[in-house]
C-alpha positions in Angstrom: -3.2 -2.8 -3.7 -0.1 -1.5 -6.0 0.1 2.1 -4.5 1.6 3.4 -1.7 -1.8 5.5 -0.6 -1.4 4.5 3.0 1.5 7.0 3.1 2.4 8.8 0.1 1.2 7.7 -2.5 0.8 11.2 -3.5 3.9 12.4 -2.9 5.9 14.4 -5.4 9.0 13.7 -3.9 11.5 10.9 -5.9 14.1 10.2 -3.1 17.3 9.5 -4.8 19.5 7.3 -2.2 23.2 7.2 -2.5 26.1 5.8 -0.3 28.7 2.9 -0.4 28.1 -0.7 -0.6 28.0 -2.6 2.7 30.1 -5.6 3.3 27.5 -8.9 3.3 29.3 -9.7 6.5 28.2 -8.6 9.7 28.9 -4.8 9.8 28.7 -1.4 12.2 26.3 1.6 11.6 29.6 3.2 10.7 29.3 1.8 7.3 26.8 4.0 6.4 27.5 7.2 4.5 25.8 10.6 5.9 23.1 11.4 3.4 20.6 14.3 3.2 17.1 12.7 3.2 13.9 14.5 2.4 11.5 15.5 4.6 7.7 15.6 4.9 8.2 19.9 3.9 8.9 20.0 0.2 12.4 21.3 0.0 13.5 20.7 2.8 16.3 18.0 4.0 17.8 16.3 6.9 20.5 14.5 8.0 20.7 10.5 7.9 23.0 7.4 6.9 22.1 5.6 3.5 24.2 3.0 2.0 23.7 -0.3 0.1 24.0 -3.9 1.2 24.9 -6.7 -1.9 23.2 -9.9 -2.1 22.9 -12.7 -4.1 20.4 -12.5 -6.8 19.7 -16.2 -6.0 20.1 -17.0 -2.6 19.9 -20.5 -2.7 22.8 -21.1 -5.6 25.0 -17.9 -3.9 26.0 -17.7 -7.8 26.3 -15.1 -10.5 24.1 -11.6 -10.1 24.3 -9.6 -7.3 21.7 -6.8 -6.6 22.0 -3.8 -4.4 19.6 -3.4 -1.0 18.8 -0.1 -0.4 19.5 1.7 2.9 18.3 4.8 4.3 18.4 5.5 8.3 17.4 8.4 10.3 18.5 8.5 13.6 16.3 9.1 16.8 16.0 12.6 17.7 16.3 12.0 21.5 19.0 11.8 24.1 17.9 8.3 25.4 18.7 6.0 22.4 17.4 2.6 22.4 19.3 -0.3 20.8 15.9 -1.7 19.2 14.9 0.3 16.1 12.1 0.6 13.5 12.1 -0.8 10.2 9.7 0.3 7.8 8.3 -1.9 5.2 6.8 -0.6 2.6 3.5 -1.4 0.7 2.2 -2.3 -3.3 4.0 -4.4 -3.8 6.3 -2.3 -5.4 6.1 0.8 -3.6 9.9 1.9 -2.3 10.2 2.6 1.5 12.7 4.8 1.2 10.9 6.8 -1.1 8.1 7.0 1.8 10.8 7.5 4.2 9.4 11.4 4.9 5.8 10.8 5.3 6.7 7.6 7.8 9.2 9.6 9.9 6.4 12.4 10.1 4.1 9.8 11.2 6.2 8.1 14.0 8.3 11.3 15.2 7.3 9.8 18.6 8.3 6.9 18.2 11.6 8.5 17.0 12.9 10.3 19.9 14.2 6.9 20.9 14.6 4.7 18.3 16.1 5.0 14.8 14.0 4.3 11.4 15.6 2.4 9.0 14.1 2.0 5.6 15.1 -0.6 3.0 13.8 -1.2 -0.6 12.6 -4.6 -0.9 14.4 -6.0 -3.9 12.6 -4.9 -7.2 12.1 -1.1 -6.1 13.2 2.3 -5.4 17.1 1.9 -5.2 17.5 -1.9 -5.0 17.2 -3.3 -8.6 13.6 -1.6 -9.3 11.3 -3.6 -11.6 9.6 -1.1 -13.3 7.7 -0.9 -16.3 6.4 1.9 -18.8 2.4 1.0 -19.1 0.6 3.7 -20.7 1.3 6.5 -23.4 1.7 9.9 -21.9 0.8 11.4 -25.3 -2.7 9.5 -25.0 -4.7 10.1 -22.1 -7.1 7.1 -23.5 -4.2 4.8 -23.2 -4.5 5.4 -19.1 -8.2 4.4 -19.0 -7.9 1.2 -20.9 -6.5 -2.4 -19.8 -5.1 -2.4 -16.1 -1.8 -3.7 -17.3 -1.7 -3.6 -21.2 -0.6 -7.2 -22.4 1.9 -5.4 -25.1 3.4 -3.7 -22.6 3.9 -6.3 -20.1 5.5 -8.4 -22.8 7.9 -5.3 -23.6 8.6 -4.8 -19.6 9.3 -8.5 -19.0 11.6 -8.6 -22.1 13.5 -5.2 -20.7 13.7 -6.5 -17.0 14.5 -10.2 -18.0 18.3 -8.4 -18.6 19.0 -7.4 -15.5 16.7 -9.8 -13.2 15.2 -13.3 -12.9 12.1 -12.3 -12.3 11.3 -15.7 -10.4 13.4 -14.2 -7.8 11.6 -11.7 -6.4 8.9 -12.9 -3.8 8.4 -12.2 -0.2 9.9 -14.7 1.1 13.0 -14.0 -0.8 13.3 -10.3 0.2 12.3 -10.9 3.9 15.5 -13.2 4.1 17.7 -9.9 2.4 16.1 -7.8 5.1 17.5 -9.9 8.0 20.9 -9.2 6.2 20.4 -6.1 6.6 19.5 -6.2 10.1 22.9 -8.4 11.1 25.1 -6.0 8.8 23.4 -3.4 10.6 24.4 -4.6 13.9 20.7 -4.9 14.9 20.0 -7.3 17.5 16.2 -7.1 17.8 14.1 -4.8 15.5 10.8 -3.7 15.8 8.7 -4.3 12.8 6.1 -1.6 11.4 4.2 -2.0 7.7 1.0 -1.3 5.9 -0.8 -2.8 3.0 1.1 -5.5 1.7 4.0 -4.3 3.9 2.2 -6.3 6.9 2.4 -9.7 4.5 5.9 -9.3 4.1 6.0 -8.1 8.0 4.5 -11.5 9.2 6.5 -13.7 6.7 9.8 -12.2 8.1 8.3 -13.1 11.5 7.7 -16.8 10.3 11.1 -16.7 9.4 13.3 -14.8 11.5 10.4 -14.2 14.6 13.5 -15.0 17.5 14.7 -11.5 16.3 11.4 -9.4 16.2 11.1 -7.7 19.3 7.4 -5.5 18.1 5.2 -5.4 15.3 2.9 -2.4 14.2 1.0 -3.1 11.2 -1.9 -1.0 9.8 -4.2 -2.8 7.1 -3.6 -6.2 7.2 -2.8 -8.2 3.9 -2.5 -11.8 4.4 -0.7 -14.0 2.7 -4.0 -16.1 2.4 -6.1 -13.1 0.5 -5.2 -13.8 -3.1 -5.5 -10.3 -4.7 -7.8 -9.1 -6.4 -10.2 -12.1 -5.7 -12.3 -10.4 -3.1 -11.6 -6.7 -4.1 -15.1 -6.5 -5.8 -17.2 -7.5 -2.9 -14.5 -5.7 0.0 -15.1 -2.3 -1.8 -18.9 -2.9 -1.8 -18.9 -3.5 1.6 -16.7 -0.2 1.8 -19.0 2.0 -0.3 -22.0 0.5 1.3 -20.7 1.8 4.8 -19.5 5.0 3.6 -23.0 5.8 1.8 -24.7 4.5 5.3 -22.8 7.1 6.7 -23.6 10.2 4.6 -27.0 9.3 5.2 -26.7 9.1 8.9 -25.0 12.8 8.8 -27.8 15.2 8.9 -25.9 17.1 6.1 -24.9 14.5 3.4 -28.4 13.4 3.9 -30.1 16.6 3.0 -28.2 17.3 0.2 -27.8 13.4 -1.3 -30.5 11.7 -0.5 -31.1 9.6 -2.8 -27.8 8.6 -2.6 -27.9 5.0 -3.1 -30.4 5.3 -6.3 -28.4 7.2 -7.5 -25.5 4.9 -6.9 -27.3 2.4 -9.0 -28.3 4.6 -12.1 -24.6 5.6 -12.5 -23.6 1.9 -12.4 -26.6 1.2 -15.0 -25.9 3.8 -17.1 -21.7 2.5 -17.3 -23.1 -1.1 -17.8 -24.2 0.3 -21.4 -21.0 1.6 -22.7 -18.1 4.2 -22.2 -19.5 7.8 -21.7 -17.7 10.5 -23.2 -16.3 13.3 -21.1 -14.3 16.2 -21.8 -12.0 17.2 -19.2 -9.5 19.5 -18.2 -5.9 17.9 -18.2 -2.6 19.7 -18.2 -4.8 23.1 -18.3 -6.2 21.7 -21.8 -9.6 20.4 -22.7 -9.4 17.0 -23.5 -12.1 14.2 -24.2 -11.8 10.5 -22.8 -14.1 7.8 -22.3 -14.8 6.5 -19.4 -15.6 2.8 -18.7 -17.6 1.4 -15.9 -14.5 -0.9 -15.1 -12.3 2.6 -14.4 -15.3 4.3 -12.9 -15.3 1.5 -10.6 -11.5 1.6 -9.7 -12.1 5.6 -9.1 -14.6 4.7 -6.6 -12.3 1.9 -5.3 -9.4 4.1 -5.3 -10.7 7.2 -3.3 -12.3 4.7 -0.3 -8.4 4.4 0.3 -8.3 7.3 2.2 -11.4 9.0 4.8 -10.4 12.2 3.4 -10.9 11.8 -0.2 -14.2 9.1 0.6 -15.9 12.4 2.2 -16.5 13.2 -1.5 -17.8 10.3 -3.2 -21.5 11.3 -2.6 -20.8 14.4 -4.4 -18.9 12.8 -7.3 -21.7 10.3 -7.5 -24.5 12.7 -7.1 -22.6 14.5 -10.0 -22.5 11.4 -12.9 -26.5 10.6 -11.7 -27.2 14.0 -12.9 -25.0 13.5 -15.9 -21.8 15.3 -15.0 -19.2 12.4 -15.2 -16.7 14.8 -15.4 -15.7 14.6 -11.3 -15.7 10.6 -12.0 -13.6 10.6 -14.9 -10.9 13.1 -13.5 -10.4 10.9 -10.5 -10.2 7.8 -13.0 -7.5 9.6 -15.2 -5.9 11.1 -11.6 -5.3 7.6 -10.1 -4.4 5.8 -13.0 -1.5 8.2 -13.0 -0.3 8.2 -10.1 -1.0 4.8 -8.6 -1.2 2.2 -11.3 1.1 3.9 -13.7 4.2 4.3 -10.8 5.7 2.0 -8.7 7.9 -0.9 -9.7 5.2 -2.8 -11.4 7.3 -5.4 -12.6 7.6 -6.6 -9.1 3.8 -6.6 -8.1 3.3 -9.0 -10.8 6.4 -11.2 -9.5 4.7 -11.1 -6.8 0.8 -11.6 -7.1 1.7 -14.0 -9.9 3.3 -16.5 -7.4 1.7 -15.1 -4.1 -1.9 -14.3 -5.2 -3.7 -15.7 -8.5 -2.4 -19.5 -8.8 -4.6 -20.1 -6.0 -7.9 -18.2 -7.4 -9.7 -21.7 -9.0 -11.7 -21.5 -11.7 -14.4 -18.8 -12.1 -14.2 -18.2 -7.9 -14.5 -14.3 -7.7 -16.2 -13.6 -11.4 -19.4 -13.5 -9.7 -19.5 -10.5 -8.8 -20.0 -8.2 -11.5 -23.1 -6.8 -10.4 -20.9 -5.1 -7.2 -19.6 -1.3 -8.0 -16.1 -2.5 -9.0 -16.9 -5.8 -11.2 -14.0 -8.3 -11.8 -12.3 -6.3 -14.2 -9.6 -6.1 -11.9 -9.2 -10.3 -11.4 -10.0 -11.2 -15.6 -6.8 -8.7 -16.4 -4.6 -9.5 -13.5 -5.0 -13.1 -14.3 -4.3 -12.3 -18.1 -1.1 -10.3 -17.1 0.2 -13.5 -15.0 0.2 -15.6 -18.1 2.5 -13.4 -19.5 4.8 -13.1 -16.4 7.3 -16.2 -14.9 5.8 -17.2 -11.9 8.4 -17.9 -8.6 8.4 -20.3 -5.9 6.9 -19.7 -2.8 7.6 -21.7 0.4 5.5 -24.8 1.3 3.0 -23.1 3.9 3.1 -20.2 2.8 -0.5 -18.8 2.5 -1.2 -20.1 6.5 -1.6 -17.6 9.1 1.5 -17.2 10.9 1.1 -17.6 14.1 3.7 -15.7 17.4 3.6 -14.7 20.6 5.4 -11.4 19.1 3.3 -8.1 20.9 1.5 -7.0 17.8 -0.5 -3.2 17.7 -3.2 -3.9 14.6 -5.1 -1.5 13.1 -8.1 -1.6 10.7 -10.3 1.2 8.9 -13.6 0.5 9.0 -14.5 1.2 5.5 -11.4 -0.3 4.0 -12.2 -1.2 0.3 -9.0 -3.8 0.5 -8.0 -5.5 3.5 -11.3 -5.0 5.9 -11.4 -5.3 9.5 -12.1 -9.2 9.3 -8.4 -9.9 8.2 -7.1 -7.9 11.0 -9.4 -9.8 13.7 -8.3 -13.6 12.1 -4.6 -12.4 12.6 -4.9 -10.8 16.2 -6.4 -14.7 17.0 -3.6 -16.0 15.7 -1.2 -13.5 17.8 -2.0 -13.9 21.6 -0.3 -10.9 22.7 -2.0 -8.4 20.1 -4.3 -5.9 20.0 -6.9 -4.9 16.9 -8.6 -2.1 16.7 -10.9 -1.0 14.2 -10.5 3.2 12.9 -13.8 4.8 12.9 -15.0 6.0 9.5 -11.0 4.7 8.3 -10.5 3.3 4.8 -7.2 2.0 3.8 -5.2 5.2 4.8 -6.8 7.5 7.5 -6.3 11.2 6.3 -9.3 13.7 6.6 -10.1 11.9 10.0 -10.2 14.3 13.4 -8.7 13.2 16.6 -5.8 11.2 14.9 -3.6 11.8 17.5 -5.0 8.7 19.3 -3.9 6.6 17.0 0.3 8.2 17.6 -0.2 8.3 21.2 -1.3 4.6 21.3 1.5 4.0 19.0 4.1 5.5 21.1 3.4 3.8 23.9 3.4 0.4 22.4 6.5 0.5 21.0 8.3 1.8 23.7 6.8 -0.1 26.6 6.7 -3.5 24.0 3.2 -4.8 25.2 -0.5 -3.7 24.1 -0.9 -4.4 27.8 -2.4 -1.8 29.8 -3.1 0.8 26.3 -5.9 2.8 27.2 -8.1 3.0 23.8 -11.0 5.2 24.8 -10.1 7.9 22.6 -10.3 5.6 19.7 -14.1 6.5 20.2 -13.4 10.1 19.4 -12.1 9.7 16.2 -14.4 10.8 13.3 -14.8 12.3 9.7 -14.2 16.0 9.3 -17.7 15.7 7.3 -18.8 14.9 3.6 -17.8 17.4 0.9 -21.2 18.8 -0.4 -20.7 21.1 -3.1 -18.2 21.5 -6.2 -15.0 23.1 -5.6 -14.6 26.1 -7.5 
């Protein structure tokens, strides 16, 4: 889950946030420095308040390093102002929220007519002490489609960070605590509380913590803290290509022009089980030849169930590499290997997942599922890259549910390769004033779906009138996929 798909992972835009430091004592908006933010139109800017907040490093001593938190708000657009605003967390870990600050504001411009936004980098990204790491070798396009996290360059990225950070420091728990700094320095009495991804971990461990001072929380995806990445990635995006392939074949369309669909499905994974294929592709407007593995063919599949949009052309990419063209397959591998796996602040995604996630994978649990599309790739390299990483310390309790009478609005695609709808339905039992609902056709992110609207008007409402009480959710059932791609692009 190191990307920021939900939102923008895409995006071209590096958001650049300056302003003053913030005293670590209770403070005023006023501190804040008027800033020119980017929005959602490329070029384009408006106006907000960005500054940064100082904290201790480590909390607990309240010695030696202090790190900068990250600021960025952009005020409500309405008359009527309400004193309880949105703050964004961001997923990954290791994406920056104020880096997706564009895409979100676009997303909850409803929402924003009353409230503000306020986006804050977790410690370890964007503007607040980023962790990140050099991976792969521009110069080599090979170097993208090989180890997840090459063990060289993990040891040369801790050795680098290990300057200017104790990496131990930088779990959830840890950074939840800096966000309610921000929140009294802020002036904020009650926040509302919106994430995705692994943002809605780090949303429910600040309501653990700090719950007395949550007033909502809007969460898209849910991650728990109990899901150990990547244990159950192989057998989640199964499930997800499974559904998505049910559904081609149940669109009159897809059918007729895949339909052999799923045998083809399996030749492609037979014919990767024997070796690398070589493919020459076009990259950087030059012909170039890579090999593709069936662990990166795999994460390409994996990668483009995160969003409806870009799972509308998997039958077609799939159809392709059963006829023997892996070239679709192998551009998407080379494509999200750049822009998700190779960005973000790495270094903290494996602070993270090495305390949070793999210490609690036993044994050979989750290596039995190599026969799935995806394989446990994934979990054998993660795990390697953890023994080359400091692990932190996480709170005692820390992978139980959390449980709140918080109003919680929970949503889950239903062909989401990485946290499926049965994570969002255990946490909505666990949260007696919440409501789940389930995207049609929805993967991880929900572009390339009609009738989205639904989901912003629902959204609205919640927040403003703070209760899933009385949400009409009828049009839910109107949401669908714009239809399978069936043909090559030109």
């Amino acid at each position: 889950m190191k990307n920021r798909i939900e939102i923008a992972a895409l995006a071209t835009f590096v958001f650049l946030a300056t302003g003053s430091i913030i005293g670590q004592r209770a403070a005023s908006p006023a501190d804040l420095k008027p800033c020119d933010v980017p929005t959602a139109e490329r070029g384009k800017t408006e106006k907000g308040t960005c500054g940064k907040l100082e904290v201790f490093e480590n909390r607990d001593t309240r010695r030696g390093r202090k790190i900068p938190i990250n600021i960025v708000v952009l005020p409500a657009t309405g008359k009527e102002k309400a004193t309880d605003p949105v703050f964004y967390i961001a997923g990954g870990p290791g994406s920056s929220a104020t880096e997706d600050a564009p895409y979100v504001a676009a997303d909850l411009a409803k929402i924003r007519e009353r409230r503000d936004l306020v986006f804050v980098d977790q410690r370890g990204t964007g503007g607040s002490n980023p962790l990140n790491c050099e991976l792969f070798d521009p110069k080599n396009l090979n170097s993208y489609l090989g180890h997840w996290n090459p063990p060289d360059a993990v040891r040369e990225c801790r050795k680098k960070l290990e300057k200017t950070a104790d990496l131990k420091l930088y779990v959830t728990s840890i950074a939840m605590d800096d966000l309610d700094d921000v929140r009294k320095a802020l002036g904020y009495e009650k926040i509302n509380l919106a994430g995705s991804s692994y943002g809605t971990r780090a949303v429910m461990e600040y309501v653990r913590r700090y719950g007395a001072n949550v007033r909502t929380i809007h969460l898209h995806g849910i991650s728990p803290s109990y899901q150990f990445m990547p244990r159950d990635f192989p057998q989640h995006t199964q499930l997800a290509l499974d559904g998505v392939l049910d559904e081609c074949l149940a669109d009159a369309n897809c059918a007729n022009a895949f339909p052999n669909i799923k045998a083809d499905t399996n030749k492609v994974l037979a014919a990767l089980k024997k070796g690398p294929v070589e493919v020459e592709i076009v990259a950087e407007s030059k012909p170039a030849k890579v090999k593709l593995s069936r662990d990166l063919a795999g994460e390409a599949i994996r990668y483009m169930l995160y969003q409806s949009g870009a799972a509308a052309r998997i039958p077609l990419v799939i159809s392709e590499a059963a006829n023997g063209n892996f070239k679709p397959l192998a551009e998407a591998a080379l494509f999200y290997r750049r822009v998700i796996v190779a960005t973000g602040a790495t270094g903290l995604y494996l602070s993270i997942t090495c305390a949070e996630d793999l210490p609690f994978v036993k044994g050979d649990e989750g290596l039995d599922q190599e026969d799935t599309f995806l394989g446990t790739y994934r979990l054998r390299q993660q795990r390697e890259a953890c023994t080359l990483w400091p692990r932190g310390e996480i709170p005692a309790g820390y992978s139980n549910l959390v449980r709140s009478n918080v109003p919680a609005l929970i949503y889950s695609g239903q062909w989401d390769p990485v946290t499926p709808p049965e994570y969002g339905e255990r946490l909505a039992k666990s949260l007696p004033n919440s409501l789940h609902i389930v995207v049609p056709s929805g993967g991880h992110g929900i572009s390339g779906l009609e009738g989205l609207d639904c989901i912003k008007n629902i959204s609205a409402r919640f927040v403003e009138t703070g209760t899933v009480a009385g949400i009409d959710t009828a049009c839910i059932g109107k949401i669908s996929r714009r239809g399978f791609q069936l043909q090559p692009q030109p």
